[in-house]
LOROZA-840056 format. One line per field, with one value per atom (N, C-alpha, C): residue number from 1; residue in one letter; atom name; x, y, z. Coordinates in nm, 4 decimals, m for minus. Layout:
REM LOROZA-840056
pos	(NUM_...)
code	(a_...)
site	(CA_...)
east	(X_...)
north	(Y_...)
up	(Z_...)
//
This chain:
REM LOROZA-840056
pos	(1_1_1_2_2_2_3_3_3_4_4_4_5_5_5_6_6_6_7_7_7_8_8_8_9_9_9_10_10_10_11_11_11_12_12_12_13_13_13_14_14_14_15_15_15_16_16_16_17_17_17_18_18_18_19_19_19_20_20_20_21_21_21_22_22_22_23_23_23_24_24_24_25_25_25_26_26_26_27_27_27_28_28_28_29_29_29_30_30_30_31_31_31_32_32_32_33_33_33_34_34_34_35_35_35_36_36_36_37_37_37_38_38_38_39_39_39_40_40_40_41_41_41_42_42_42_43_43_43_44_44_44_45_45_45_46_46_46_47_47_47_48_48_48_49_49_49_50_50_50_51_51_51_52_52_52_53_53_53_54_54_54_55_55_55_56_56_56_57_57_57_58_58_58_59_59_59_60_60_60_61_61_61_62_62_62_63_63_63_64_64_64_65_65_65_66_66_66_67_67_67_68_68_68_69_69_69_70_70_70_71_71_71_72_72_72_73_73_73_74_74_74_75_75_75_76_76_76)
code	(x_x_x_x_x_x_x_x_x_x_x_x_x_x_x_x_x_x_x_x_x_x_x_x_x_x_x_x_x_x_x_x_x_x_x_x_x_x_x_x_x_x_x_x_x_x_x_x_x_x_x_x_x_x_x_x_x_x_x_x_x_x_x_x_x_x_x_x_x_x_x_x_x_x_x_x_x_x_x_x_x_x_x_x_x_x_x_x_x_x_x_x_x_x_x_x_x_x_x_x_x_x_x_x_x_x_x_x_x_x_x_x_x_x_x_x_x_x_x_x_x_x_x_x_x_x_x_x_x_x_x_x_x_x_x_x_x_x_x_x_x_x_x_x_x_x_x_x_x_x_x_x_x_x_x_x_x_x_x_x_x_x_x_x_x_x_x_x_x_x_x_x_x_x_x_x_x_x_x_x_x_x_x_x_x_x_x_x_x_x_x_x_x_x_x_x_x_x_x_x_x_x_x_x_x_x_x_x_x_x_x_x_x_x_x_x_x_x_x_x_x_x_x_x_x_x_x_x)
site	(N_CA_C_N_CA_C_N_CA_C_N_CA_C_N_CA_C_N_CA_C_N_CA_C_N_CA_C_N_CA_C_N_CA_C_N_CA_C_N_CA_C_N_CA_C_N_CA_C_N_CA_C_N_CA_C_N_CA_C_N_CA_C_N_CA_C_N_CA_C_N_CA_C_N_CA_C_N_CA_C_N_CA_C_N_CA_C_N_CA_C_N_CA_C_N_CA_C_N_CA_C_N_CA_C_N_CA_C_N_CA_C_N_CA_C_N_CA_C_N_CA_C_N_CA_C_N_CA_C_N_CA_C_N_CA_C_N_CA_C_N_CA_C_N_CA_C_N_CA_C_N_CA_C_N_CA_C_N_CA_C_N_CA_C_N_CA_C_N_CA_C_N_CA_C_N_CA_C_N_CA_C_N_CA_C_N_CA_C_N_CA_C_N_CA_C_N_CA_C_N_CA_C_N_CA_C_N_CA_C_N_CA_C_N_CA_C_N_CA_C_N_CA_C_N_CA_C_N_CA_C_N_CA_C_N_CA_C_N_CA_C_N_CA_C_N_CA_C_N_CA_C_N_CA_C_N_CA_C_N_CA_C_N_CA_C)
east	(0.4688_0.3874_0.2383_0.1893_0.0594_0.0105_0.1144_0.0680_0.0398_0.1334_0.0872_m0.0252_m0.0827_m0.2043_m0.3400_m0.2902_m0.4032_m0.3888_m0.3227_m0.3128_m0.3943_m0.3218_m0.4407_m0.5575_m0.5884_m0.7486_m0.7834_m0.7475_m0.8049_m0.8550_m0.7401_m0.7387_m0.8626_m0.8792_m0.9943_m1.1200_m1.0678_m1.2546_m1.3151_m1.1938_m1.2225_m1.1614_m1.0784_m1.0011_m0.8751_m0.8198_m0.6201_m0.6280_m0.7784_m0.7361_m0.7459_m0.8563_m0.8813_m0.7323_m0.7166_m0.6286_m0.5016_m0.4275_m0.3243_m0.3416_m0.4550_m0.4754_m0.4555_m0.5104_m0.5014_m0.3639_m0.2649_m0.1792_m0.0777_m0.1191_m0.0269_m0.0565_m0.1907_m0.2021_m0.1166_m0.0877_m0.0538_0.0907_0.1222_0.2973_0.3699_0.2070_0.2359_0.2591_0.1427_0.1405_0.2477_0.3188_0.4041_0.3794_0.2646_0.1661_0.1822_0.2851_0.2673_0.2326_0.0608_m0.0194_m0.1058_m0.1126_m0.2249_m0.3516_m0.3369_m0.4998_m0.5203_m0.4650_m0.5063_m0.5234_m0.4729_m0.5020_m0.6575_m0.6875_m0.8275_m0.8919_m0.8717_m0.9852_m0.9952_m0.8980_m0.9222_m1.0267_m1.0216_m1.1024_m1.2271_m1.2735_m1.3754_m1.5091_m1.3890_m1.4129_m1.4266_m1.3677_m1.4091_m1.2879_m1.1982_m1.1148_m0.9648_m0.9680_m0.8447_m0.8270_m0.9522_m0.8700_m0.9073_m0.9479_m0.9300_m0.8401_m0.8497_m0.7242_m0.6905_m0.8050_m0.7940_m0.6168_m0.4964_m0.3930_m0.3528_m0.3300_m0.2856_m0.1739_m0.1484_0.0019_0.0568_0.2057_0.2674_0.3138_0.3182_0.3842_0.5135_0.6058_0.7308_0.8113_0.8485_0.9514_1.0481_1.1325_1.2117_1.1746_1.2102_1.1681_1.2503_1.2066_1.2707_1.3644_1.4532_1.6058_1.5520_1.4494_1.4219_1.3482_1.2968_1.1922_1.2605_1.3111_1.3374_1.2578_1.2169_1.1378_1.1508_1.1820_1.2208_1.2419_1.2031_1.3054_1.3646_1.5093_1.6546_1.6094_1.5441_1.5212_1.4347_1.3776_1.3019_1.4117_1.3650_1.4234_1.3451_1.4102_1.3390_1.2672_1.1341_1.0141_1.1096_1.0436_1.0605_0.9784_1.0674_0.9639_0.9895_0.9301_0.8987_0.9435)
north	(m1.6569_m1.6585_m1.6472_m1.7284_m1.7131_m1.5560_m1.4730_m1.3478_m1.2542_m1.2776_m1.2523_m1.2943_m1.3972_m1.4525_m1.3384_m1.4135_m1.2857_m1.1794_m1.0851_m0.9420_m0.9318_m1.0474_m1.0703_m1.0538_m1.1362_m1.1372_m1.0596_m0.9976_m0.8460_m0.7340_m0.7774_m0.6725_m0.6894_m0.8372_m0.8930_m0.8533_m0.8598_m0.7972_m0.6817_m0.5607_m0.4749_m0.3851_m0.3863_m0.2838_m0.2755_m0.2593_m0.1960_m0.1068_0.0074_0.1306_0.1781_0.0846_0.0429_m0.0220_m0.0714_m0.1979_m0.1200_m0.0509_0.0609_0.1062_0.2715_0.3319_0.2565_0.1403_0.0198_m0.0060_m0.0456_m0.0857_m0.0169_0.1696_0.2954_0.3256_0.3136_0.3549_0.2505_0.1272_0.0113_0.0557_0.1185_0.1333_0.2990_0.3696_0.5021_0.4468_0.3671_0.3124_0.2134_0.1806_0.0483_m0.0846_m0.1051_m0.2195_m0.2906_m0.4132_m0.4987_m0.6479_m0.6342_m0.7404_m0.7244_m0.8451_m0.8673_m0.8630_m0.9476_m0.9439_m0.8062_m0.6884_m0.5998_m0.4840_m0.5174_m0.4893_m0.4713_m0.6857_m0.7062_m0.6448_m0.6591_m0.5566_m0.4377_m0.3366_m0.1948_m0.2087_m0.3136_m0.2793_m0.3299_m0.4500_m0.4934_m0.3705_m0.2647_m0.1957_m0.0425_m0.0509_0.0571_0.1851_0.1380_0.2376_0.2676_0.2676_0.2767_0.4141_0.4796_0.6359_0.7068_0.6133_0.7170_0.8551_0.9168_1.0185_1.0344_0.9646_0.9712_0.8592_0.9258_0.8239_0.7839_0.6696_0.6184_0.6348_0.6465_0.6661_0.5357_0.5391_0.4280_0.3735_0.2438_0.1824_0.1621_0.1712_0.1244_0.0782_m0.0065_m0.0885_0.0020_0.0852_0.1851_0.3181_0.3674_0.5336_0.6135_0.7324_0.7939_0.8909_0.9405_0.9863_1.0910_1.1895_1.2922_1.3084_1.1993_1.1731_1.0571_1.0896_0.9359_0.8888_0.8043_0.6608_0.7325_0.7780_0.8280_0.9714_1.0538_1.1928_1.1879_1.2710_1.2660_1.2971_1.4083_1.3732_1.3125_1.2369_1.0989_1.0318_0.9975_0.9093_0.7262_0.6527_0.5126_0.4590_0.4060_0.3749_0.3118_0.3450_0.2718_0.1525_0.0410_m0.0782_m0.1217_m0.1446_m0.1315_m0.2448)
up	(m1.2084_m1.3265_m1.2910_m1.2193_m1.0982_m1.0803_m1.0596_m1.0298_m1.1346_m1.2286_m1.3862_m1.4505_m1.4478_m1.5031_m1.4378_m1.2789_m1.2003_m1.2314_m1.2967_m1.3096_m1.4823_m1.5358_m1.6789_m1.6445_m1.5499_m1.5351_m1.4986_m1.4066_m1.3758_m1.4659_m1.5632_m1.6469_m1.8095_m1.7594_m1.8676_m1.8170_m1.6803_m1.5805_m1.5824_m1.5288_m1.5012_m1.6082_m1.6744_m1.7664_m1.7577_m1.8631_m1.8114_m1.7939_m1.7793_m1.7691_m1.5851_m1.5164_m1.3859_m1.3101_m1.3641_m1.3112_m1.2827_m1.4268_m1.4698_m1.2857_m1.2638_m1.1789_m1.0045_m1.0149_m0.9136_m0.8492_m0.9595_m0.9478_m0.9222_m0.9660_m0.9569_m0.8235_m0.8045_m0.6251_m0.5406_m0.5604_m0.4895_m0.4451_m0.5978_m0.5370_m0.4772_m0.5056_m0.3857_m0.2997_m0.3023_m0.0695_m0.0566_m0.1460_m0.1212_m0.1063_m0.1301_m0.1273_m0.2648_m0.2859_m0.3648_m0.3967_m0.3838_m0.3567_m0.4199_m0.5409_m0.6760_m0.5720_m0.4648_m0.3846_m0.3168_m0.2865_m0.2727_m0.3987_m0.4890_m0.6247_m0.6537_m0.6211_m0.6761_m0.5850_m0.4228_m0.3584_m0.3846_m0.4077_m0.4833_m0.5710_m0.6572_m0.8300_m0.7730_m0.6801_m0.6331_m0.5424_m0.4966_m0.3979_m0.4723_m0.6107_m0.7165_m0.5954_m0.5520_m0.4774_m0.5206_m0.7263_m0.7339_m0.7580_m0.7597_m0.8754_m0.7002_m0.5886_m0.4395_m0.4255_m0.4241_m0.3676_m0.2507_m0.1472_0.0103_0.0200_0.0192_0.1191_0.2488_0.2122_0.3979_0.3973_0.5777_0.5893_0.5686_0.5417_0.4748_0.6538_0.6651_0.7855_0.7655_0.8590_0.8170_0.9502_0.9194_1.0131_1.0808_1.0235_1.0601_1.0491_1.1505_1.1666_1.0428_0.9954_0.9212_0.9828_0.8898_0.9462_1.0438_0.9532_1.0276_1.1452_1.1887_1.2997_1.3525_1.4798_1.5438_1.6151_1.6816_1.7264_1.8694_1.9582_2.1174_2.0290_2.1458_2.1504_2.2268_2.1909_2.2358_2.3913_2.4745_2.5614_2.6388_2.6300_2.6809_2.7903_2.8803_2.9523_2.9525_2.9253_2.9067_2.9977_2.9914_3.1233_3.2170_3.3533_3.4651_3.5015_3.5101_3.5293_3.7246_3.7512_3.9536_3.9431)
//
């Protein structure tokens, strides 16, 4: 409920029309965090078009983590 209130307020601060754009960039990047929300709107960096690459825990199907021929480091 906490995170709802904060997203009110945001939206009392800066606009629903700011906030809207804020919150649409948040979930391109996968980023779901009211406090990086407010730094976007603080930082006037929601309607950015510059994107970051997304991080991810797991490699995607099409790109694996090693190439197939790699041989694994040698430790002495």
């Amino acid at each position: 409920m906490r995170t709802v209130y904060r997203l009110l307020g945001l939206v009392r601060r800066y606009g629903a029309r700011r906030v809207e754009q804020a919150c649409s960039l948040s979930l391109d990047l996968d980023v779901v965090s009211v406090t990086k929300i407010a730094s976007m709107l603080e930082r006037a960096t929601e309607t950015s078009t510059r994107r970051c690459r997304r991080r991810s825990a797991t490699p995607r199907p099409d790109s694996p983590a090693t190439p197939p021929n790699s041989a694994p480091p040698q430790h002495h």
